[in-house]
Structure formats: structure tokens, C-alpha cells
C-alpha positions as CSV (number, residue, x, y, z in Angstrom):
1,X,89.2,87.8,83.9
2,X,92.8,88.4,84.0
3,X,94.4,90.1,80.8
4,X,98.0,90.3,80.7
5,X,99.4,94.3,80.2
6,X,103.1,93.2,79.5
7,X,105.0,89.9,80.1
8,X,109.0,89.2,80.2
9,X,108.1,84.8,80.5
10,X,108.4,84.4,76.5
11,X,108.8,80.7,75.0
12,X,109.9,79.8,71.8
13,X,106.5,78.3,70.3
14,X,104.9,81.6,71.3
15,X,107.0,83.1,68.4
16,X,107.3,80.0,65.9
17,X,104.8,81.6,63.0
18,X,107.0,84.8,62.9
19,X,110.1,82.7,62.7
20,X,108.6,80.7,60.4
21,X,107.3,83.6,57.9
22,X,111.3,85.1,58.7
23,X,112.9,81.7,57.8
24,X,115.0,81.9,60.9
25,X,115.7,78.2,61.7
26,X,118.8,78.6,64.2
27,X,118.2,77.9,67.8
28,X,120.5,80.1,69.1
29,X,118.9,83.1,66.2
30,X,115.8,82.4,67.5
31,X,116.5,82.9,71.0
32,X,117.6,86.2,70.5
33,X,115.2,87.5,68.4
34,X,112.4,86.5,70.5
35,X,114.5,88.1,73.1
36,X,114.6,91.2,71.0
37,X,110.9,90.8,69.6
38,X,109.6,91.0,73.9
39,X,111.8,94.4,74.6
40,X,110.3,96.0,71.3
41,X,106.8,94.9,72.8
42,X,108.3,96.3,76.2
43,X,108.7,99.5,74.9
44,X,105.3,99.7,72.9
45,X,103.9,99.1,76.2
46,X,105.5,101.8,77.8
47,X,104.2,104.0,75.1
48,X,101.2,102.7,75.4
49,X,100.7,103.7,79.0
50,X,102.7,106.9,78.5
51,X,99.3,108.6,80.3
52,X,99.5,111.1,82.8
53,X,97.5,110.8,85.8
54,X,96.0,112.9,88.0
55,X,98.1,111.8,91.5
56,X,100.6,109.4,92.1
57,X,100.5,105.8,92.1
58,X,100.8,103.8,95.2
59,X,102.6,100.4,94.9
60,X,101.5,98.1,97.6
61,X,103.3,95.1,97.8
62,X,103.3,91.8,99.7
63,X,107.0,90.8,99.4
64,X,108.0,87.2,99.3
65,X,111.7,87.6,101.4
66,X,114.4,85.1,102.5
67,X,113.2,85.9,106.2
68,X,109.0,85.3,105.0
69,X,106.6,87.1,103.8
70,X,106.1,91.2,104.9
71,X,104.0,94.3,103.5
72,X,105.4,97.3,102.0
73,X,104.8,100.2,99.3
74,X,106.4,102.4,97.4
75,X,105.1,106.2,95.6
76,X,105.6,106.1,92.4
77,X,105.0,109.2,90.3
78,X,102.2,110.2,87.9
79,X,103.0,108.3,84.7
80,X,100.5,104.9,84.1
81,X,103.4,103.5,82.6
82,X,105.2,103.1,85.6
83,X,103.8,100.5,86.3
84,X,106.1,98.4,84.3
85,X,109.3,99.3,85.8
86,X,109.0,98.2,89.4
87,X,110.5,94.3,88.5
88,X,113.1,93.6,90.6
89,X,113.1,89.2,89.4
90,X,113.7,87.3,86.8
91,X,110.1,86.7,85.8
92,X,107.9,89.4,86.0
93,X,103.7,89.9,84.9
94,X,101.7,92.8,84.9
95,X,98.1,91.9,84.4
96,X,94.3,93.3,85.0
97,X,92.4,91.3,86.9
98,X,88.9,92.9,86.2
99,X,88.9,95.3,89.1
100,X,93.3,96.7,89.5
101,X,96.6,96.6,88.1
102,X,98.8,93.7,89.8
103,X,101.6,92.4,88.9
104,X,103.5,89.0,90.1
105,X,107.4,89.1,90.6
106,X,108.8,85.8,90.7
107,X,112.9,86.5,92.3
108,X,115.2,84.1,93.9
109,X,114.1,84.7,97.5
110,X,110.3,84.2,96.4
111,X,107.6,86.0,94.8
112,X,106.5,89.4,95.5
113,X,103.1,90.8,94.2
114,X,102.3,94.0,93.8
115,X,98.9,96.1,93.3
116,X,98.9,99.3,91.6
117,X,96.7,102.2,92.9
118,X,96.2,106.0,92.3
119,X,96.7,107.7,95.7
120,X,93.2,110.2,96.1
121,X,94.7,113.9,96.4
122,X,91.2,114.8,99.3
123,X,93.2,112.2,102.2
124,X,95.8,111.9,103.8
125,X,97.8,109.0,102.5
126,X,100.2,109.1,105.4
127,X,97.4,107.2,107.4
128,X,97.6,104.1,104.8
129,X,101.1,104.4,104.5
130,X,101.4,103.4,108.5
131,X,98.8,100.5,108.3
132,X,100.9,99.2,105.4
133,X,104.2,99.8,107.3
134,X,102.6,97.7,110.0
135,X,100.6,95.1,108.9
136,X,97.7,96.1,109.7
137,X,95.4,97.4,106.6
138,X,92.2,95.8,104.7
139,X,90.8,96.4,101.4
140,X,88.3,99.0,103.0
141,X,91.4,101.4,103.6
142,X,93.1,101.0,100.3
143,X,89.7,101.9,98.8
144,X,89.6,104.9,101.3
145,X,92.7,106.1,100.4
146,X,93.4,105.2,96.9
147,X,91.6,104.3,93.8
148,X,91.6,102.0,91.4
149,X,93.6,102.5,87.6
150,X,91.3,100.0,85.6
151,X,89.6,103.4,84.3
152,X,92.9,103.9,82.5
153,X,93.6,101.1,81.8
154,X,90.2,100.5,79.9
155,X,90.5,103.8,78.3
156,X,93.7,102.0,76.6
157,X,92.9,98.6,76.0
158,X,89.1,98.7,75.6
159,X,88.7,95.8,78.5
């Protein structure tokens, strides 16, 4: 059940009723208004997810690199809407998938992807942080140390 939060992979026919209704005709016009049209939605997004939560958010990520594949994270801090500003490619999703936040970062190395997590203020984070660093974690400590955002998520778009 994945529902897409926020997009930047935007087509033309995606946007063809709204040129349609605005009589722009022009190829290159409509390129940059559809262009225009996905940072607007950008932006509601953010405002959407302007939330403040009550800890930080812990980016886990499995990075695609040039070298292969390795595991990191990053703290973020306490605003839901973070979670759309951690792109670093040129095609870049942030979706629920029924149970977290993920998001899928497609760059020219690879693809990283990237789950999104609220750290749990009672543990001690640290002990996560060094499984990540080292490879060696399962789902059982990221639900030990962290909890999932689909709460606030829900809370915003009804899913």
C-alpha cells in the first residue's frame, strides 16, 4: 500500500488537463510550468508536514555508492517535514508504505533508500547508531530504538 508523500519524477501527460484548461500548447511552456507547478506542490508539502515532533528523526539509509552498497544514518531534527530535504539525486520519492516513511534516491552512482524514524527519547540511540555504523542491525533494534512516523503521517493525510 504505498502512497506517494511528495515526488520530483513529473511527466508531461501527468499535467495535460491543466495545460489544456490553461491553453498552453508550447512544448518548451509546458515544460516549465509543470516544472514550476511540482516546486509549488513541493512547498505545499513542506507545509503540510510543518509538524513538530516530539524527538528527532533518524535517517537510516542503505546507500547505493560507486564502491557498492553500505549502511549509514543521519539525525535530523524535529520537524516531519524534513523528511523531504534529504535528496541528494536527480530523482527522488518519498512514499508510505503502510507501516514507515521511505524514500528512494535514484543518483548517478546508484540508488540510495532511506527510512525515516523518530528516535525514542527512554534509549540510548548511540547503541543503534554503532550497529548501523557497522553493518550489523535488524529490524528488532530499529524498533527498540526508534519508532515509527506513520502516526503523523496519518494524522495528515488520513491513510
Amino acid at each position: 500500500m504505498k502512497k506517494i508523500i511528495w515526488t520530483n519524477d513529473v511527466c508531461l501527460e501527468d499535467y495535460e488537463d491543466y495545460f489544456r484548461e490553461e491553453g498552453i500548447m508550447d512544448e518548451e511552456e509546458k515544460m516549465k510550468e509543470m516544472y514550476l507547478l511540482n516546486e509549488l506542490d513541493f512547498e505545499a508539502e513542506m507545509m503540510n508536514l510543518d509538524i513538530k515532533l516530539p524527538g528527532k528523526i533518524l535517517v537510516i539509509a542503505c546507500l547505493g555508492l560507486w564502491n557498492g552498497r553500505r549502511s549509514g544514518y543521519k539525525i535530523m531534527g524535529n520537524n516531519l517535514n524534513e523528511i523531504l530535504t534529504i535528496s541528494i539525486g536527480d530523482l527522488y520519492e518519498v512514499y508510505f508504505d503502510g507501516h514507515n516513511i521511505k524514500a528512494k534516491d535514484n543518483h548517478h552512482d546508484g540508488i540510495n533508500y532511506y527510512e525515516f524514524r523518530l528516535i525514542r527519547n527512554d534509549r540510548n540511540i548511540d547503541i543503534l547508531l554503532e550497529k548501523i555504523y557497522n553493518d550489523d542491525f535488524s529490524r528488532q533494534d530499529i524498533n527498540n530504538y526508534t519508532r515509527s512516523l506513520a502516526p503523523y503521517i496519518r494524522e495528515v493525510y488520513g491513510w
